[in-house]
mmCIF file of the C-alpha atoms, coordinates in Angstrom:
data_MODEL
# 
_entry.id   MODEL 
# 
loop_
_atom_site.group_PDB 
_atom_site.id 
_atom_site.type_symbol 
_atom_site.label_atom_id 
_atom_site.label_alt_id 
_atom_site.label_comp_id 
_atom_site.label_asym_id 
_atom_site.label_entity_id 
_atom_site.label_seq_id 
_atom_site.pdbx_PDB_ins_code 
_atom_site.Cartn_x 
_atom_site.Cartn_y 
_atom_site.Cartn_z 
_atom_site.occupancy 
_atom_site.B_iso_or_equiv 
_atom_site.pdbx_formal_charge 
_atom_site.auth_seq_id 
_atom_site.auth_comp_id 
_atom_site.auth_asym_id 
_atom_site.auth_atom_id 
_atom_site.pdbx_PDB_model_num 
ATOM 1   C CA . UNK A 1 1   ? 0.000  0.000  0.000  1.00 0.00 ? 1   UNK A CA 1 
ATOM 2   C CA . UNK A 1 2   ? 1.250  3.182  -1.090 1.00 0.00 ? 2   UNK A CA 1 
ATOM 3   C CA . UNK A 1 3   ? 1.588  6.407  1.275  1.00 0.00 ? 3   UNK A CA 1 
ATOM 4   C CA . UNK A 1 4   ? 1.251  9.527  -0.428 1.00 0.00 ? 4   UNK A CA 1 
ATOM 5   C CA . UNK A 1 5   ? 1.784  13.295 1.699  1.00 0.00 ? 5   UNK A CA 1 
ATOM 6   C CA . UNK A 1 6   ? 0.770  16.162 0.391  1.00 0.00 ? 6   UNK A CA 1 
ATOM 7   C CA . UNK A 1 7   ? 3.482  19.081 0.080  1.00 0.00 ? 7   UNK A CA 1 
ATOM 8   C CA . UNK A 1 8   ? 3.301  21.888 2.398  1.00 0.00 ? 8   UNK A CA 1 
ATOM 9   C CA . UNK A 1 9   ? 1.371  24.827 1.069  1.00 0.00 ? 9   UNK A CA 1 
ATOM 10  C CA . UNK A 1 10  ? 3.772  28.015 1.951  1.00 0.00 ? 10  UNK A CA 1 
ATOM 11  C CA . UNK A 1 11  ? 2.298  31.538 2.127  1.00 0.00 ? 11  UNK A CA 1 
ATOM 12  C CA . UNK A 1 12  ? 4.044  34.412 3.292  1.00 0.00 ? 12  UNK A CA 1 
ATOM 13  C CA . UNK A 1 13  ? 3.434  36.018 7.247  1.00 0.00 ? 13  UNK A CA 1 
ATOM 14  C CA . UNK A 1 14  ? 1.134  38.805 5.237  1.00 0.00 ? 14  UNK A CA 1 
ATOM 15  C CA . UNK A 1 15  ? -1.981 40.557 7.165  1.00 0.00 ? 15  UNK A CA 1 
ATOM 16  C CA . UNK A 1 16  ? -4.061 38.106 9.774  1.00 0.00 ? 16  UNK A CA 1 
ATOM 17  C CA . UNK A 1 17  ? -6.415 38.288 6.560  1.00 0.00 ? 17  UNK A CA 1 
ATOM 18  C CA . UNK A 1 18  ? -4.913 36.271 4.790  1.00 0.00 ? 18  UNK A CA 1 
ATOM 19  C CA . UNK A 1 19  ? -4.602 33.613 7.424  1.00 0.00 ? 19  UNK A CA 1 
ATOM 20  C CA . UNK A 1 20  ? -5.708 30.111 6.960  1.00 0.00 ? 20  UNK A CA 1 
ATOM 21  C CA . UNK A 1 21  ? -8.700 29.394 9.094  1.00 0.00 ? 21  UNK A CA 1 
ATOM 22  C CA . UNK A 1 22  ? -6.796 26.790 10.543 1.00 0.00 ? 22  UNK A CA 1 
ATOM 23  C CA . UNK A 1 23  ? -4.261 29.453 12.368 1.00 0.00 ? 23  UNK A CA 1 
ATOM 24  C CA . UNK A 1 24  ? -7.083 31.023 13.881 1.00 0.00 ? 24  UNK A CA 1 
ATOM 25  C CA . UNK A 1 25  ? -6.970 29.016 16.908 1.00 0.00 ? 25  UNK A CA 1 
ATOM 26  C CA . UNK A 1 26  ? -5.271 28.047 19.128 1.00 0.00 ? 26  UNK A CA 1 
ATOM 27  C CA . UNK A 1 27  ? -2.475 29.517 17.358 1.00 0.00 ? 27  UNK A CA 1 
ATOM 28  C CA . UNK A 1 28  ? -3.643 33.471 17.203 1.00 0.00 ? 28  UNK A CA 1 
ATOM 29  C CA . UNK A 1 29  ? -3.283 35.074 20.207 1.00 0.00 ? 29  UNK A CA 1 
ATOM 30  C CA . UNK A 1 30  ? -6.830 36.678 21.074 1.00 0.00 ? 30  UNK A CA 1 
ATOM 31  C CA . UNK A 1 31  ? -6.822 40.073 20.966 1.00 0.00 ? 31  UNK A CA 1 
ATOM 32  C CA . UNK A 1 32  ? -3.797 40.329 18.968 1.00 0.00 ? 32  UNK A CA 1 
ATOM 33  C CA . UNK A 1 33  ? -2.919 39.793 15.383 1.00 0.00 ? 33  UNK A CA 1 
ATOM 34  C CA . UNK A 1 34  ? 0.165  38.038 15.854 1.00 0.00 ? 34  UNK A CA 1 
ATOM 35  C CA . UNK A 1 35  ? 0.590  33.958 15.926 1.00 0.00 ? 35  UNK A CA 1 
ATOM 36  C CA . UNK A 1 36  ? 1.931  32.132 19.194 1.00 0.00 ? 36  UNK A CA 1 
ATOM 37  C CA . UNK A 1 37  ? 4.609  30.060 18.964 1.00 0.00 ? 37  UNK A CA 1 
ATOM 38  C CA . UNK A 1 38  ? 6.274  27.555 21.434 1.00 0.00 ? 38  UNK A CA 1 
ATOM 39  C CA . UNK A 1 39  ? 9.532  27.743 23.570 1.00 0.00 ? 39  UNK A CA 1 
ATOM 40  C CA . UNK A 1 40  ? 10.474 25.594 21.064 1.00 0.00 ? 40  UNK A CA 1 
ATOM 41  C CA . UNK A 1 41  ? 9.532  24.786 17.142 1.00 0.00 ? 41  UNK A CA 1 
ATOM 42  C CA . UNK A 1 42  ? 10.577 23.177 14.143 1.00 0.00 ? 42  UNK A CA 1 
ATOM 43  C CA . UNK A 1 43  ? 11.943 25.346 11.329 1.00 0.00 ? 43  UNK A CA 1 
ATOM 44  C CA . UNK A 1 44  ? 13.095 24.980 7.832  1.00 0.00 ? 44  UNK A CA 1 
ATOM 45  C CA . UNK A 1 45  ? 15.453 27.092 5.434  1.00 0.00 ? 45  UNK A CA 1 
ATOM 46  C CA . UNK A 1 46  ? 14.803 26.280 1.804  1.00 0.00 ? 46  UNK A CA 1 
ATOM 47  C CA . UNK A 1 47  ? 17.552 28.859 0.494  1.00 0.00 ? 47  UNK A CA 1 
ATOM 48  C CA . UNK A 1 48  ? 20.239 27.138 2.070  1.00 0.00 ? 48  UNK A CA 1 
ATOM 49  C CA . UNK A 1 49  ? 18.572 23.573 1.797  1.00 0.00 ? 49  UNK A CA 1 
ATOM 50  C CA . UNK A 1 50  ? 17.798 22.954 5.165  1.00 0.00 ? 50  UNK A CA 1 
ATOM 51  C CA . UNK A 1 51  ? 14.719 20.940 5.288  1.00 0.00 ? 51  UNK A CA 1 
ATOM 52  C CA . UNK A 1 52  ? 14.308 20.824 9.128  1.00 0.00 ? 52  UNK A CA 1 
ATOM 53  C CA . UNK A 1 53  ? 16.268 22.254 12.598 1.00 0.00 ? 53  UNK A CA 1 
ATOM 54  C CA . UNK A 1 54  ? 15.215 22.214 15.994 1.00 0.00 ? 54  UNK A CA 1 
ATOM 55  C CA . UNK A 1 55  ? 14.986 25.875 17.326 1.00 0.00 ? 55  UNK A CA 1 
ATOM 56  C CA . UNK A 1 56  ? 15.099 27.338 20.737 1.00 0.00 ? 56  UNK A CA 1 
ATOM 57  C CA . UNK A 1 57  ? 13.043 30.418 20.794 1.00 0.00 ? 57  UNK A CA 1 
ATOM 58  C CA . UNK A 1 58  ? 14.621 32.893 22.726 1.00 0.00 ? 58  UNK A CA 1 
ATOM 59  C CA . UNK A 1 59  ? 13.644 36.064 23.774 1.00 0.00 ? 59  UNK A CA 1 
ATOM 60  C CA . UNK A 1 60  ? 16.140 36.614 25.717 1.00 0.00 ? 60  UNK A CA 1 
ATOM 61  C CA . UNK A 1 61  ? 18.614 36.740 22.449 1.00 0.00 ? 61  UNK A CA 1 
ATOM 62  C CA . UNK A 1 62  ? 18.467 40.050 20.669 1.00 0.00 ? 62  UNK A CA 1 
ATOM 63  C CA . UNK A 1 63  ? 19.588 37.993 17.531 1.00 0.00 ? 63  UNK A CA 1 
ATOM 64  C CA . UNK A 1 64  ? 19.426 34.611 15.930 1.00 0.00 ? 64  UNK A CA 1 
ATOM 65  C CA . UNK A 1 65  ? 22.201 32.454 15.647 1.00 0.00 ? 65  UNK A CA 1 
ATOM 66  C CA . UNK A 1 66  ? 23.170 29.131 13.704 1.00 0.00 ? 66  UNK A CA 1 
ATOM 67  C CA . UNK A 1 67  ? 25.249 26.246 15.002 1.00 0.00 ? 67  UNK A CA 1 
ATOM 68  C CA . UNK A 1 68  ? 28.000 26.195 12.145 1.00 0.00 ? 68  UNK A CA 1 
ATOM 69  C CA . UNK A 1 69  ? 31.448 24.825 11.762 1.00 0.00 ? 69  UNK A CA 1 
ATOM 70  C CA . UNK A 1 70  ? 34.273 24.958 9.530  1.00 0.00 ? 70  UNK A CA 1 
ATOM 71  C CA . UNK A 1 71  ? 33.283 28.318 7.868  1.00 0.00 ? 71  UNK A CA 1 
ATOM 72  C CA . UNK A 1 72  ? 34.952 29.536 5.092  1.00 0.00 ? 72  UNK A CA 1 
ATOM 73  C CA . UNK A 1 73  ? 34.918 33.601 3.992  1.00 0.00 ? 73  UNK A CA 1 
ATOM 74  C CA . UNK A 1 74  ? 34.888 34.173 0.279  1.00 0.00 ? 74  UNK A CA 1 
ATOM 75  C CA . UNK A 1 75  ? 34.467 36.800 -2.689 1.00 0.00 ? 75  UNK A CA 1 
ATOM 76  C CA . UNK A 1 76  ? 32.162 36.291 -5.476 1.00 0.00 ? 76  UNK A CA 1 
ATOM 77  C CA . UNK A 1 77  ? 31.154 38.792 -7.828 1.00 0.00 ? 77  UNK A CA 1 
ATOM 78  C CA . UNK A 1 78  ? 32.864 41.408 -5.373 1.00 0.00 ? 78  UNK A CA 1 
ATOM 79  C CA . UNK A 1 79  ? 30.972 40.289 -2.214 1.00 0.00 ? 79  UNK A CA 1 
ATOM 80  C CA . UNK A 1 80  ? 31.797 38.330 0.511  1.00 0.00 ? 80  UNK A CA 1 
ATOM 81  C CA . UNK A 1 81  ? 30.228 35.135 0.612  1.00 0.00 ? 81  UNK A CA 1 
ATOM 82  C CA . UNK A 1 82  ? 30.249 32.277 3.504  1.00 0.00 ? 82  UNK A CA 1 
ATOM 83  C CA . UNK A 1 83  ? 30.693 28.563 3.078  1.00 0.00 ? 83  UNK A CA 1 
ATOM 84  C CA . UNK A 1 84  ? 29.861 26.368 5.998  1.00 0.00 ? 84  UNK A CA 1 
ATOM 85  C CA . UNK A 1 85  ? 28.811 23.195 7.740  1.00 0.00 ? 85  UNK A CA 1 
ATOM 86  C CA . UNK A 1 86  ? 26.590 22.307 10.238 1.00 0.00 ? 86  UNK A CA 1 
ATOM 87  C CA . UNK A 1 87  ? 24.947 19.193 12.040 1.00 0.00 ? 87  UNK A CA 1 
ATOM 88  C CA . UNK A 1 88  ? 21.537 20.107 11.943 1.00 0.00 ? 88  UNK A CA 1 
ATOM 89  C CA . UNK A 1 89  ? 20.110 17.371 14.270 1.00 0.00 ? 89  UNK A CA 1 
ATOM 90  C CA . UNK A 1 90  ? 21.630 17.262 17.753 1.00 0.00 ? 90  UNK A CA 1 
ATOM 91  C CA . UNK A 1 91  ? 21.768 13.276 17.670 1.00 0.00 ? 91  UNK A CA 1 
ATOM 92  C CA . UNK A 1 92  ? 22.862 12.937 14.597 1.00 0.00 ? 92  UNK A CA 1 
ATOM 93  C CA . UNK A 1 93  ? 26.739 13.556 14.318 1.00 0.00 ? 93  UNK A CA 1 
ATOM 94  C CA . UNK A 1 94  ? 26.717 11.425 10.530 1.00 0.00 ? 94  UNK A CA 1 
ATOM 95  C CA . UNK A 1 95  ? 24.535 13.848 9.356  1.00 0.00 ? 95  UNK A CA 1 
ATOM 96  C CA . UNK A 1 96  ? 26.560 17.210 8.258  1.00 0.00 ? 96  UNK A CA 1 
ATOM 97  C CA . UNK A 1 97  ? 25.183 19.485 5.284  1.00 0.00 ? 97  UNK A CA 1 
ATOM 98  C CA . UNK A 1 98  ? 27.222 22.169 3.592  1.00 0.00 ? 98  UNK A CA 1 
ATOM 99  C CA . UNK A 1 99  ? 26.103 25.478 3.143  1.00 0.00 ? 99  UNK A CA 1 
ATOM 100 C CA . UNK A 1 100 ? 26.558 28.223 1.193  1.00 0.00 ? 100 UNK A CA 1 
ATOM 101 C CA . UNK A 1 101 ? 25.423 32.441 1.453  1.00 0.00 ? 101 UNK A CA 1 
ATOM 102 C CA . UNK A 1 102 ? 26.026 36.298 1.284  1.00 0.00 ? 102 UNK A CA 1 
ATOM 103 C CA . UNK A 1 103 ? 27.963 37.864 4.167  1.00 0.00 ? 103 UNK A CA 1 
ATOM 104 C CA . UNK A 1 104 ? 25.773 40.837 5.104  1.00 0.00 ? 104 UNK A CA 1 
ATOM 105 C CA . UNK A 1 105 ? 27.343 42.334 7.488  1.00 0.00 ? 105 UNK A CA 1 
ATOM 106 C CA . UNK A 1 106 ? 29.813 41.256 10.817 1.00 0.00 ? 106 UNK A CA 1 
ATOM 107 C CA . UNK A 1 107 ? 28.946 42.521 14.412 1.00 0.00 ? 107 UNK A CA 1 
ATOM 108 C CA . UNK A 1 108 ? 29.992 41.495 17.733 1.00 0.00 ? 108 UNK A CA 1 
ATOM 109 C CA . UNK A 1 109 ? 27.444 39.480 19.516 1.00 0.00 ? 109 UNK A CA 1 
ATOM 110 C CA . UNK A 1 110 ? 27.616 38.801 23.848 1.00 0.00 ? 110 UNK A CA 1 
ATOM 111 C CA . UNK A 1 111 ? 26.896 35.240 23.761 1.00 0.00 ? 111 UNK A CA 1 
ATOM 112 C CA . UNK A 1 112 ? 24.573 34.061 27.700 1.00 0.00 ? 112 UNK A CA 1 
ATOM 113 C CA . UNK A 1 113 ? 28.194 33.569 29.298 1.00 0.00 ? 113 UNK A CA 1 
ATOM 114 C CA . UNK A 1 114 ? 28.697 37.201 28.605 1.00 0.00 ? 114 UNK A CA 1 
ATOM 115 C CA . UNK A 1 115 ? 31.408 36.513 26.256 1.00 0.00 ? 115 UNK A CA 1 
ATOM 116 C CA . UNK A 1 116 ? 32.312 38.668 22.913 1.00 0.00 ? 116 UNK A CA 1 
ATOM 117 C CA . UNK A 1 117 ? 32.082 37.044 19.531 1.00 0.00 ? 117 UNK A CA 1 
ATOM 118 C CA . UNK A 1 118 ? 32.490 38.819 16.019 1.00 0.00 ? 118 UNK A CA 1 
ATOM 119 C CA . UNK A 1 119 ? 30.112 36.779 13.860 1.00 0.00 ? 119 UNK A CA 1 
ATOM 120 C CA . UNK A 1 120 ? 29.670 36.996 10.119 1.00 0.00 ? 120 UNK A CA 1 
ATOM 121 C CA . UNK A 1 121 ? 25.744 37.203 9.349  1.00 0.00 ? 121 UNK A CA 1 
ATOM 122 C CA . UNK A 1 122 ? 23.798 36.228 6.705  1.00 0.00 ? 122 UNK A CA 1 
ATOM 123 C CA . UNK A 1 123 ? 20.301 36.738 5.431  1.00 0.00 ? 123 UNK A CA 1 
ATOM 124 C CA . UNK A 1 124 ? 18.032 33.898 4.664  1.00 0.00 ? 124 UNK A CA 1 
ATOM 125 C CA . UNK A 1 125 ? 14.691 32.711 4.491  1.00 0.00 ? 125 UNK A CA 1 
ATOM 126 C CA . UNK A 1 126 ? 12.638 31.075 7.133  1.00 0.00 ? 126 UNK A CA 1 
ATOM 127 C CA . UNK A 1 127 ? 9.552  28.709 7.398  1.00 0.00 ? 127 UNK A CA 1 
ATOM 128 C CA . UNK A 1 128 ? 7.709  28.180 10.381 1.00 0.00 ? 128 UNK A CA 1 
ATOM 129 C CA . UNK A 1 129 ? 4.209  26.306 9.899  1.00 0.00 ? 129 UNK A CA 1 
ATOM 130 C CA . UNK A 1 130 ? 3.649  27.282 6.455  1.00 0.00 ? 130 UNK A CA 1 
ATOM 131 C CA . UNK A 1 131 ? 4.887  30.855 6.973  1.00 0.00 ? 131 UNK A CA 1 
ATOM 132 C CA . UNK A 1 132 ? 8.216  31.992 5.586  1.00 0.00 ? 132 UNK A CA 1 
ATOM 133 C CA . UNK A 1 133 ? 9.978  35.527 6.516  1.00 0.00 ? 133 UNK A CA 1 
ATOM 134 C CA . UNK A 1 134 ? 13.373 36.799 5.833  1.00 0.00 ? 134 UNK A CA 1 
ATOM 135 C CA . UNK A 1 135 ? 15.876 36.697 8.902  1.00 0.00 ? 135 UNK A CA 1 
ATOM 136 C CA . UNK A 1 136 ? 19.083 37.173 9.409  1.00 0.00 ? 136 UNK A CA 1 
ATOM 137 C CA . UNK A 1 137 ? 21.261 34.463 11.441 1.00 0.00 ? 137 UNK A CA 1 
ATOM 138 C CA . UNK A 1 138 ? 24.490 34.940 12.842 1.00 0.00 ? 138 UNK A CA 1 
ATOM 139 C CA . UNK A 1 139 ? 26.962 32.326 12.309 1.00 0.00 ? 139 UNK A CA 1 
ATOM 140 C CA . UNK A 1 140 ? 28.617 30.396 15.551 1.00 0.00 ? 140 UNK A CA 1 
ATOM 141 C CA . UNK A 1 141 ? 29.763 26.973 17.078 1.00 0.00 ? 141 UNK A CA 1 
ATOM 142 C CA . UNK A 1 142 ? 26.905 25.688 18.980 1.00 0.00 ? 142 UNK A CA 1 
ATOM 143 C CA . UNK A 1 143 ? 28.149 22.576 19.215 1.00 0.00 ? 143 UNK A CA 1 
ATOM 144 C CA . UNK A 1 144 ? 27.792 21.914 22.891 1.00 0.00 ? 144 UNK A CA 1 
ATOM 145 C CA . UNK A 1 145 ? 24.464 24.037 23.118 1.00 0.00 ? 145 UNK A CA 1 
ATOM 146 C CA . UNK A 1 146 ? 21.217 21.714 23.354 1.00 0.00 ? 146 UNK A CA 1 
ATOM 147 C CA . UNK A 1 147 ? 19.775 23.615 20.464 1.00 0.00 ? 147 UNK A CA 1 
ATOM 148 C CA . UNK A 1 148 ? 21.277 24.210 16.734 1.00 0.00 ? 148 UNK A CA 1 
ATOM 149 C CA . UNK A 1 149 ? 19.359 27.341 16.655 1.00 0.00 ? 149 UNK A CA 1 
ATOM 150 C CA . UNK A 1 150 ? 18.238 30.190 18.415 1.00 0.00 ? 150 UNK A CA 1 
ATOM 151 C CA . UNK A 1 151 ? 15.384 32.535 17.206 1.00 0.00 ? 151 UNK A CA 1 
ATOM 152 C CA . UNK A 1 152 ? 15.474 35.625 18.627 1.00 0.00 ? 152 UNK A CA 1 
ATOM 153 C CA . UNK A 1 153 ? 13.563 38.857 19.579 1.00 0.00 ? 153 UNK A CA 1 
ATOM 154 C CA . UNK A 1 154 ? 14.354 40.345 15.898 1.00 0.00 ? 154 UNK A CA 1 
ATOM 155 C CA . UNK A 1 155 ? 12.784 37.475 14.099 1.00 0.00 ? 155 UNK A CA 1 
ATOM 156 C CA . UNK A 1 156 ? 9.950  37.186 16.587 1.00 0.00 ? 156 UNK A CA 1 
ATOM 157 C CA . UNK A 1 157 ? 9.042  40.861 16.498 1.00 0.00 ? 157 UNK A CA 1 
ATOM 158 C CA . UNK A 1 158 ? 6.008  42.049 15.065 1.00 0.00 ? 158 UNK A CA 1 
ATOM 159 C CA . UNK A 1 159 ? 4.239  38.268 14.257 1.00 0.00 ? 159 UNK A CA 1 
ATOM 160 C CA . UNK A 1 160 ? 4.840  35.800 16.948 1.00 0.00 ? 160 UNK A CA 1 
ATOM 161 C CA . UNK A 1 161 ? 4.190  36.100 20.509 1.00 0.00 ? 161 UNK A CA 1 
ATOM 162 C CA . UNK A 1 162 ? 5.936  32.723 22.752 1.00 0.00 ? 162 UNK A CA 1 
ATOM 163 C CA . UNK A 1 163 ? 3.722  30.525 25.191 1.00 0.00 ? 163 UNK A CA 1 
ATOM 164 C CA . UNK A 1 164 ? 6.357  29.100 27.271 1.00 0.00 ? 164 UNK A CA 1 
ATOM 165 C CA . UNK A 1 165 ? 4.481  26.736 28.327 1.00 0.00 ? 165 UNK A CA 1 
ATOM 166 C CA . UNK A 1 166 ? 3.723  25.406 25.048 1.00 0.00 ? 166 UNK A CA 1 
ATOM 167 C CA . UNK A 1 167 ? 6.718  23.294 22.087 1.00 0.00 ? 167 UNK A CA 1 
ATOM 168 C CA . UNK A 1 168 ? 5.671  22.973 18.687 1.00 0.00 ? 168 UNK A CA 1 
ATOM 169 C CA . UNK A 1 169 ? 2.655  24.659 17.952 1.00 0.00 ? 169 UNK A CA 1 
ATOM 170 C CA . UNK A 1 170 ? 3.645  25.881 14.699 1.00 0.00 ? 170 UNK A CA 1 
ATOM 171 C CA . UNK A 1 171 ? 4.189  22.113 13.617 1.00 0.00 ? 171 UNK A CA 1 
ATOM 172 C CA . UNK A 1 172 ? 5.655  18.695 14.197 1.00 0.00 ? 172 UNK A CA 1 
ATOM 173 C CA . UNK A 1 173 ? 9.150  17.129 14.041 1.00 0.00 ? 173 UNK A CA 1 
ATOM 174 C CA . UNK A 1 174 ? 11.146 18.082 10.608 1.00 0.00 ? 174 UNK A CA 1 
ATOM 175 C CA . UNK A 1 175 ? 13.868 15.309 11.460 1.00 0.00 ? 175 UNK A CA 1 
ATOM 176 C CA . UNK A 1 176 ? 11.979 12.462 9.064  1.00 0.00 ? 176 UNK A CA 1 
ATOM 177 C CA . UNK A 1 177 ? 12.611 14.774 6.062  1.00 0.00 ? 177 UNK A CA 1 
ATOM 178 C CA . UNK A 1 178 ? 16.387 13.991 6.227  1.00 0.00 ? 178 UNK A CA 1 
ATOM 179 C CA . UNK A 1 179 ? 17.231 10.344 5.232  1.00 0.00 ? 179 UNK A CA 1 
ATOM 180 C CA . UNK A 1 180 ? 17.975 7.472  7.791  1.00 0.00 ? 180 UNK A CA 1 
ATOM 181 C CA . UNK A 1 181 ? 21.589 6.421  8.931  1.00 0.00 ? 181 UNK A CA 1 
ATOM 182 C CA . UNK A 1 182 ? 22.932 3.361  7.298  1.00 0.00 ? 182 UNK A CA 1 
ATOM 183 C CA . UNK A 1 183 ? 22.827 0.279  9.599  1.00 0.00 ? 183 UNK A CA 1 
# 
C-alpha cells in the first residue's frame, strides 16, 4: 500500500487576513494579530537547503544564531560570501550538510556567558508552519548548546508572541525529512 503526503502549502506572514482558518486558533493570540509560537519549534530554510532544525526560541537573544562549523569567507562577484557546515540534528553527528550564502554584514554578539564574539551574518529565508519571513542568522559553534538554533527577539518581532508553556505549535518534528543512517 502506497503512502502519499501532500506538500506543504507556503504563504508568506502577510496581514491576519490572509490567514488560513486553521491558524485562527489556538495559534492566534486573542486580541492580537500576531501567531503564538512555542519555547520551542521546528523550522526549515529552503535557500540554504535545510529541510528541518530544531529551534530554541529565545527572547532573551536580541539575535538569531546558527550552530555552524568549519566556515569559510569568500568573494564572489565582489561580495563576501560564507561557506559552511553544520549538524543540523543534535543526535545525529553522521549527518553534516554544507552550506553556502552572502555575508551581510559582521557585528559582535555577547553570547549568555557574557562573552564577545564577532560573527559573520547572513540573510536567509525562514519557514515556520507554512509561513516563511526573511531573517538574518548569525553564524557560531553551537556545538555543545542543546539547540542548533536560536530565534530571537528580531525574528519574533512584530508576528509571533511565545507561550512558554507550550513546544511545537507551529508544527511537528522536521527530522523524518532527512534520510535514515545506514545500519
Amino acid at each position: 500500500m502506497a503512502i502519499y503526503t501532500a506538500a506543504p502549502v507556503i504563504r508568506e506572514l502577510g496581514p491576519p487576513e490572509t490567514w488560513p482558518a486553521s491558524l485562527e486558533r489556538p495559534r492566534k493570540d486573542p486580541g492580537s494579530e500576531k501567531l503564538v509560537v512555542g519555547w520551542r519549534e521546528w523550522l526549515e530554510f529552503p535557500d540554504l537547503g535545510i529541510p528541518g532544525i530544531k529551534a530554541k526560541v529565545d527572547t532573551g537573544a536580541r539575535t538569531s544564531a546558527l550552530h555552524t562549523h568549519d566556515f569559510e569567507i569568500f568573494e564572489k562577484d565582489g561580495n563576501e560570501w560564507v561557506k559552511f557546515h553544520l549538524h543540523p540534528l543534535t543526535h545525529r553527528g553522521d549527518l553534516e550538510m554544507e552550506c553556502v550564502s552572502q555575508v551581510i554584514d559582521y557585528r559582535e554578539v555577547k553570547d549568555s556567558g557574557g562573552h564577545v564574539e564577532r560573527r559573520p551574518f547572513i540573510r536567509t529565508k525562514a519557514l515556520l508552519g507554512g509561513f516563511s519571513w526573511f531573517i538574518q542568522l548569525s553564524l557560531t559553534n553551537r556545538e555543545n548548546m542543546k539547540f542548533r538554533m536560536l530565534l530571537g527577539r528580531h525574528a519574533l518581532r512584530g508576528r509571533f508572541l511565545v507561550d512558554p508553556r507550550s513546544s511545537y505549535l507551529m508544527g511537528g518534528d522536521l527530522s523524518g525529512k532527512y534520510a535514515s543512517p545506514n545500519p
